[in-house]
C-alpha positions as CSV (number, residue, x, y, z in Angstrom):
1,X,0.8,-15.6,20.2
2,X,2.3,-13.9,22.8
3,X,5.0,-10.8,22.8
4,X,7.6,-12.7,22.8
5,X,6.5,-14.8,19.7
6,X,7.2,-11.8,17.6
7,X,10.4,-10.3,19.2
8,X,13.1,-12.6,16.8
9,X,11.2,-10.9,13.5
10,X,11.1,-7.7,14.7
11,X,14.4,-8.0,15.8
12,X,15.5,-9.2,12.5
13,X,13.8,-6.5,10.5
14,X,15.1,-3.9,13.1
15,X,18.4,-4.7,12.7
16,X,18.3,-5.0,8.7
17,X,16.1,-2.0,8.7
18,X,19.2,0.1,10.7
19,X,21.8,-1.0,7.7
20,X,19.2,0.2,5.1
21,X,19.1,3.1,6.7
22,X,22.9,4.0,6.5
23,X,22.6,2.7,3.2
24,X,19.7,5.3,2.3
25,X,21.8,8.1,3.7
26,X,25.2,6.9,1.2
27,X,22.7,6.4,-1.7
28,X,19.7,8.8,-0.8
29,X,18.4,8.5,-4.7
30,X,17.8,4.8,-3.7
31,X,16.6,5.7,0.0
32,X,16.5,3.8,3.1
33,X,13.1,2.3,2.6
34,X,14.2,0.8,-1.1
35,X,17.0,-1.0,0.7
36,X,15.5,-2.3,3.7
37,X,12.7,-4.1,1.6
38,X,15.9,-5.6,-0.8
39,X,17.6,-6.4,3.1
40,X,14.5,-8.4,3.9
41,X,13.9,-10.5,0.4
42,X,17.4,-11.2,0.9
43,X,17.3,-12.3,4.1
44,X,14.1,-14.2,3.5
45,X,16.2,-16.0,0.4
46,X,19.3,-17.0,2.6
47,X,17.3,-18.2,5.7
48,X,15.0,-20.3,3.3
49,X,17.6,-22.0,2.1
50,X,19.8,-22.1,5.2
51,X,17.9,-22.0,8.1
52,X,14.4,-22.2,7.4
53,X,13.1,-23.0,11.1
54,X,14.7,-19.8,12.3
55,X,12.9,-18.1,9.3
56,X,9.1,-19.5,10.0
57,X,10.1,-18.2,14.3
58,X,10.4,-14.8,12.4
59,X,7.3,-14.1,10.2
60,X,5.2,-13.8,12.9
61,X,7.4,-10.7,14.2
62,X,8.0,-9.6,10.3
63,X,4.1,-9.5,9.6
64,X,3.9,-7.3,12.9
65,X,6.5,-5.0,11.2
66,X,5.2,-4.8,8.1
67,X,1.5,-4.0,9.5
68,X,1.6,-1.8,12.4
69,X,4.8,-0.3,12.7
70,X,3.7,0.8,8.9
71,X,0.6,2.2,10.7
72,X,2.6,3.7,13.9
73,X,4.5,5.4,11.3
74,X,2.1,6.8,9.1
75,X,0.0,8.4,12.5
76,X,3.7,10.0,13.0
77,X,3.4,11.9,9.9
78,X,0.0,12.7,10.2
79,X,1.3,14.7,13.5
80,X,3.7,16.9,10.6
81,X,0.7,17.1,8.1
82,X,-2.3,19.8,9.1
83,X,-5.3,18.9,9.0
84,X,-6.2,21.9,6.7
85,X,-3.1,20.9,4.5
86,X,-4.5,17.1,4.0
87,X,-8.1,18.3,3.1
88,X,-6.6,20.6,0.2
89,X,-4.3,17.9,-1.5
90,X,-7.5,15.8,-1.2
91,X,-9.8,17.8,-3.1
92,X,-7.2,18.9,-5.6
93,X,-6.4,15.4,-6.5
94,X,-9.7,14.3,-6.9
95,X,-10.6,13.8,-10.4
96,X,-7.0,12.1,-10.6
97,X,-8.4,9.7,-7.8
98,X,-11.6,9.0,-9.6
99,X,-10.4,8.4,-12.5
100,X,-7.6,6.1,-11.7
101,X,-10.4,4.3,-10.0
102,X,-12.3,3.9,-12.5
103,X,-10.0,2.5,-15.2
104,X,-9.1,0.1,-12.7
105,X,-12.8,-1.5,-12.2
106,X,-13.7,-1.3,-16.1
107,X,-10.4,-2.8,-16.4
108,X,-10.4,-5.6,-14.7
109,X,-14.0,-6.6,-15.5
110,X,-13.3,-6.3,-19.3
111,X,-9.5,-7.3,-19.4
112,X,-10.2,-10.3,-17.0
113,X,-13.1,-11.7,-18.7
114,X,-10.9,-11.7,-22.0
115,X,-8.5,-13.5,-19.6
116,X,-11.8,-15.9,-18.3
117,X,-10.7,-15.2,-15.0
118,X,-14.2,-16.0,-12.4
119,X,-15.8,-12.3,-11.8
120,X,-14.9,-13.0,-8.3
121,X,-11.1,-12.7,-8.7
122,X,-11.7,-9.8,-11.3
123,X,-13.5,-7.7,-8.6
124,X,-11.0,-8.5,-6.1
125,X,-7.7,-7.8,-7.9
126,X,-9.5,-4.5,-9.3
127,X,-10.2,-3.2,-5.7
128,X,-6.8,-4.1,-5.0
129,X,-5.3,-2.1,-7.9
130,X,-7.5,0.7,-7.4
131,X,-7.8,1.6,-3.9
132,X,-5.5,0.1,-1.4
133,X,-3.9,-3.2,-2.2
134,X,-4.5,-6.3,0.7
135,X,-6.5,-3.7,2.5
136,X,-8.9,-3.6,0.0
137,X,-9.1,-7.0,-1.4
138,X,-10.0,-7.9,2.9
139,X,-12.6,-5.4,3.1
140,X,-14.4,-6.4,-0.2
141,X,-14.2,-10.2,0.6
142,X,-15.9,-9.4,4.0
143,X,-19.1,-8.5,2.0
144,X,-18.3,-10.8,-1.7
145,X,-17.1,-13.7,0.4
146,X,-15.3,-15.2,-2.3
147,X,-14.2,-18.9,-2.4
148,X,-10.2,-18.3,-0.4
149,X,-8.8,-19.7,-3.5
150,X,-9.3,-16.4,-5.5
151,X,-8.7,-14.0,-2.1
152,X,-5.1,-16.0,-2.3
153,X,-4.5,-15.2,-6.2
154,X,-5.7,-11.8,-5.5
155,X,-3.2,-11.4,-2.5
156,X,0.0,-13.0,-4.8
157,X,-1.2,-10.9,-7.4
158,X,-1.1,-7.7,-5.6
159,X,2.0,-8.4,-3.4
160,X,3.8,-9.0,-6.3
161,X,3.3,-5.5,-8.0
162,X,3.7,-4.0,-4.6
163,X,7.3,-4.9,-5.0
164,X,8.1,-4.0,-8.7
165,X,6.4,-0.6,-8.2
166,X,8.7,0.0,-5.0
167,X,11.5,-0.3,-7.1
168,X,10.5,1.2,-10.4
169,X,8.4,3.9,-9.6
170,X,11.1,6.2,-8.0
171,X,13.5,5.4,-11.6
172,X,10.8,6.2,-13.9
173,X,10.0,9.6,-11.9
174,X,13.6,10.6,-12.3
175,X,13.4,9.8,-15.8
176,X,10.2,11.6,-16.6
177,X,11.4,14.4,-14.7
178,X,8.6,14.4,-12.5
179,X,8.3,17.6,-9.7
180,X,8.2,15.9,-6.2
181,X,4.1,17.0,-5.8
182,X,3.7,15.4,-9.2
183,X,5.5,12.2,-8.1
184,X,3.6,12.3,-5.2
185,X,0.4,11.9,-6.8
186,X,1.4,9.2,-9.1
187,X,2.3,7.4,-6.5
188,X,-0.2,7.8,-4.5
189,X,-2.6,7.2,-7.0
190,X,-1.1,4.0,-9.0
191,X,0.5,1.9,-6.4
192,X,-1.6,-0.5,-4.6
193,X,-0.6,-0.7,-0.8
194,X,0.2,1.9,1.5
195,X,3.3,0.3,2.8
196,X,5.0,0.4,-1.3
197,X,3.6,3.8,-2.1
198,X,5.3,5.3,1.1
199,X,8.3,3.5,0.1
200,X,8.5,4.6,-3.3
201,X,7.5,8.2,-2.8
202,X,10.0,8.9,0.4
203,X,12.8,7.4,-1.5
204,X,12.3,10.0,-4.1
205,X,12.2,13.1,-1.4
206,X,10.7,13.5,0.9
207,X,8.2,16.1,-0.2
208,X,6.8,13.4,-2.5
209,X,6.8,11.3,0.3
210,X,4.1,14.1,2.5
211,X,2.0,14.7,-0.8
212,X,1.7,10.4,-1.2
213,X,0.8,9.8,2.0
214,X,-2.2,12.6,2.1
215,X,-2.9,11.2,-1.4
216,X,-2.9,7.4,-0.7
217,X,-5.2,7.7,2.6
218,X,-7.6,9.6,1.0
219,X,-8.1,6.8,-1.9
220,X,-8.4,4.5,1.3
221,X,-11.5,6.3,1.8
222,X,-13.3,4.9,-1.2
223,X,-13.6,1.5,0.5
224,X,-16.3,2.5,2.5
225,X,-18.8,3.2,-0.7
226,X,-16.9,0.3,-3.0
227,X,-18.2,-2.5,-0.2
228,X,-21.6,-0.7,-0.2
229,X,-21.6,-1.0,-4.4
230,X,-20.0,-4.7,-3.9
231,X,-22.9,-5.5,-1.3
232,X,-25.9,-3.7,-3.8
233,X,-24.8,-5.8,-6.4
234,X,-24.3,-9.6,-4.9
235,X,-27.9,-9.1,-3.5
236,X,-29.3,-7.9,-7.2
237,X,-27.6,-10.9,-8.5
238,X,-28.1,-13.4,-5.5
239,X,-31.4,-12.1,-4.2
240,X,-31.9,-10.9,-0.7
241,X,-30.0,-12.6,2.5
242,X,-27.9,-11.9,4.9
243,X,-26.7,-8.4,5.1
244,X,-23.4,-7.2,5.0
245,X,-20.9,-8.0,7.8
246,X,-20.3,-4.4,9.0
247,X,-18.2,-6.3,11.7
248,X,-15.8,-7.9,9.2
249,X,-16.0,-4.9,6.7
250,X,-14.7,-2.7,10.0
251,X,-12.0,-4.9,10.7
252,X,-11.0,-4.8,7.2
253,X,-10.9,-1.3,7.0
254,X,-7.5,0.8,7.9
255,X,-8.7,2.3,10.9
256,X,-5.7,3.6,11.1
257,X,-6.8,6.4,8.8
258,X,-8.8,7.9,12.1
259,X,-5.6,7.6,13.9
260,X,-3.9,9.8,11.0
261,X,-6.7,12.4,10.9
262,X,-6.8,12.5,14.7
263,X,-2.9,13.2,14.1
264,X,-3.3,15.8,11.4
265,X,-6.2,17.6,13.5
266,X,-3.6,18.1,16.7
267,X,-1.0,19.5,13.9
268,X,-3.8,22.0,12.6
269,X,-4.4,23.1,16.1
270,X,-1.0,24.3,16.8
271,X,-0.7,21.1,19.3
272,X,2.6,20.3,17.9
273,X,5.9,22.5,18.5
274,X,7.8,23.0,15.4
275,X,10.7,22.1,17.2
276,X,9.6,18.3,16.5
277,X,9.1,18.5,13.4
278,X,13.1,17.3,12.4
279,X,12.7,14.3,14.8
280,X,9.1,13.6,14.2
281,X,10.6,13.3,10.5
282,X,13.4,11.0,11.1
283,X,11.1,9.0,13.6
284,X,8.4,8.5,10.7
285,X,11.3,7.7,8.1
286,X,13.2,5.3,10.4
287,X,9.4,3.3,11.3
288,X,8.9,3.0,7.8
289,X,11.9,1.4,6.7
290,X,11.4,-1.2,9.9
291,X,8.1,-2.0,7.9
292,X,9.4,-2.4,3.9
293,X,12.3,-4.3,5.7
294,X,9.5,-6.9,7.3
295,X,7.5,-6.9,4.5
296,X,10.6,-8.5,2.5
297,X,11.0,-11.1,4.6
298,X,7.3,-12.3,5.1
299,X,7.6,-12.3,0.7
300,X,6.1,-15.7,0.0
301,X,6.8,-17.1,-3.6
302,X,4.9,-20.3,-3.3
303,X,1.9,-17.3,-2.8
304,X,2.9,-15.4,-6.1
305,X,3.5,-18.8,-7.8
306,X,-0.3,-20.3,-7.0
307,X,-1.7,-16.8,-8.3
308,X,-1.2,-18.0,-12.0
309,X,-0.2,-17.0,-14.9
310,X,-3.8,-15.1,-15.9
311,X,-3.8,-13.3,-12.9
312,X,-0.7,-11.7,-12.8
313,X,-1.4,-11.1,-16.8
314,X,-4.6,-8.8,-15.5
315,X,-2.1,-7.5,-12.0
316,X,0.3,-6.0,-14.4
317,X,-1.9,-4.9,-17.2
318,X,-3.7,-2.8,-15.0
319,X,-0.9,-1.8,-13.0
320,X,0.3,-0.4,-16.3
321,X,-3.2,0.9,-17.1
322,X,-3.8,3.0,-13.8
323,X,-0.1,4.5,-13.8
324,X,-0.1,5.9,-17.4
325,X,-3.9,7.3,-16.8
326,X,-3.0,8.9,-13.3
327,X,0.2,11.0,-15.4
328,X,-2.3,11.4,-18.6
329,X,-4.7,13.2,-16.0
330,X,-2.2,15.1,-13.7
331,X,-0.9,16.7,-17.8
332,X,-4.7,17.5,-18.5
333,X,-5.5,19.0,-14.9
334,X,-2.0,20.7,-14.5
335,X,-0.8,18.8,-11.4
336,X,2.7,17.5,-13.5
């Protein structure tokens, strides 16, 4: 499609995304990027019903939004984060990270199979929970290749607790008390995509917001040795064949991450003046609520409908699961 395919969505979600923004600044404990994703289901609701022509001429722009304006605005922070600062909330937070992980996995094999959901869609809404949401779930399928059916009721499943955790993870922080570091790593560590746990963590400060991101990226990373697993164990239960499709597994895979460590490298180098950093700030802030805002309206609940029942029964349990063992392990390890 060509640019001018996806100028009415992002045009939509720019113009929504600019009255979340002046909402986030008269309601900062809801934040701009909570609003803008509310702007965009809303809009997506009133043009379904209204004008649904002019709704399917603005997905294309939306999904463009949601995807790599998200990434254009996480590379922008990664130009405020040092390098040096990144690696040392990394391997701070890594037993938090692991185990998070890990509960995830076991959960979803032994929760789903209670639930008789096919291994496939276990696996696949387990990565999702435990690494990186629809970022995951692409990545793993590259090397599973799972029927589409369960890649779609993995998807619905995932989107759909993207959403609620956007929402309710800043309001249970508050309520818990939570210091914005410690928030930071909840987040990071119990909220599927990247696009929801910037959301959520920047609408509860943005300290929370810094820690999150350097938190969420670096449980991206796990992908890389999850395929690896995924691949080891389809050919011990399938036999040998074709290996895995490093070219799908790469495409998969958030390169976007190099961009942000590229990013963070200049900012350890001194590359950066200080003087940016109140714009580079606003900048990253502003390109993030542009993405919630086009996520909302790309929402599809025909896709969280066909998910069924059992599969958003295992989404939220482990949802639930992951977000109560990341705050049981930031008490034991002192990171509250």
């Amino acid at each position: 499609m060509g640019h001018q395919g996806v100028v009415p969505g992002l045009a939509l979600a720019g113009a929504l995304a600019a009255l979340a923004i002046g909402l986030g600044s008269l309601v900062p404990v809801v934040g701009g990027p909570v609003f803008g994703i509310m702007a965009g289901v809303a809009a997506a609701w009133a043009l379904r019903r209204s004008a649904p022509a002019l709704l399917d001429r603005c997905r294309p722009g939306s999904a463009v939004a949601g995807r790599h304006v998200l990434q254009a605005a996480i590379v922008v922070m990664g130009l405020g984060l040092p390098l040096t600062e990144v690696l040392g909330v990394s391997g701070t937070t890594l037993p938090v990270m692991l185990g998070t992980l890990g509960i995830a996995l076991a959960g979803a094999w032994l929760l789903g199979g209670l639930l008789r959901l096919h291994p496939e869609t276990r696996l696949l809404i387990g990565v999702g929970t435990g690494i990186c949401g629809a970022s995951a779930i692409a990545a793993v399928a590259a090397v599973a290749r799972p029927a589409q059916e369960r890649v779609a009721q993995a998807m619905g499943t995932i989107f759909l607790f993207n959403v609620l955790a956007v929402l309710a993870y800043p309001l249970f922080g508050r309520l818990l008390g939570l210091s914005p570091q410690g928030f930071g790593l909840w987040a990071g560590t119990a909220i599927n995509d990247t696009s929801s746990v910037v959301a959520a963590a920047y609408s509860f400060g943005t300290e929370a917001g810094r820690h999150a991101v350097v938190v969420k990226l670096a449980r991206s990373l796990m992908i890389v040795p999850i395929c690896l697993a995924v691949h080891a164990w389809r050919r011990g239960r399938r036999g040998p064949g074709p290996g895995v499709r490093s070219a799908g597994v790469l495409r998969a895979f958030p390169l976007f991450i190099v961009a942000f460590l590229a990013a963070s490298a200049l900012a350890a180098g001194g590359a950066i003046p200080s003087s940016w950093a109140p714009v580079l700030s606003w900048l990253g802030s502003s390109l993030i609520t542009v993405a919630l805002t086009g996520i909302g309206i790309t929402l599809d609940p025909a896709g969280v409908r066909r998910s069924g029942p059992r599969s958003l029964l295992l989404g939220g349990l482990l949802g639930i699961a992951v977000g109560a063992t990341s705050l049981l392990l930031q008490a034991c390890t002192g990171r509250l």
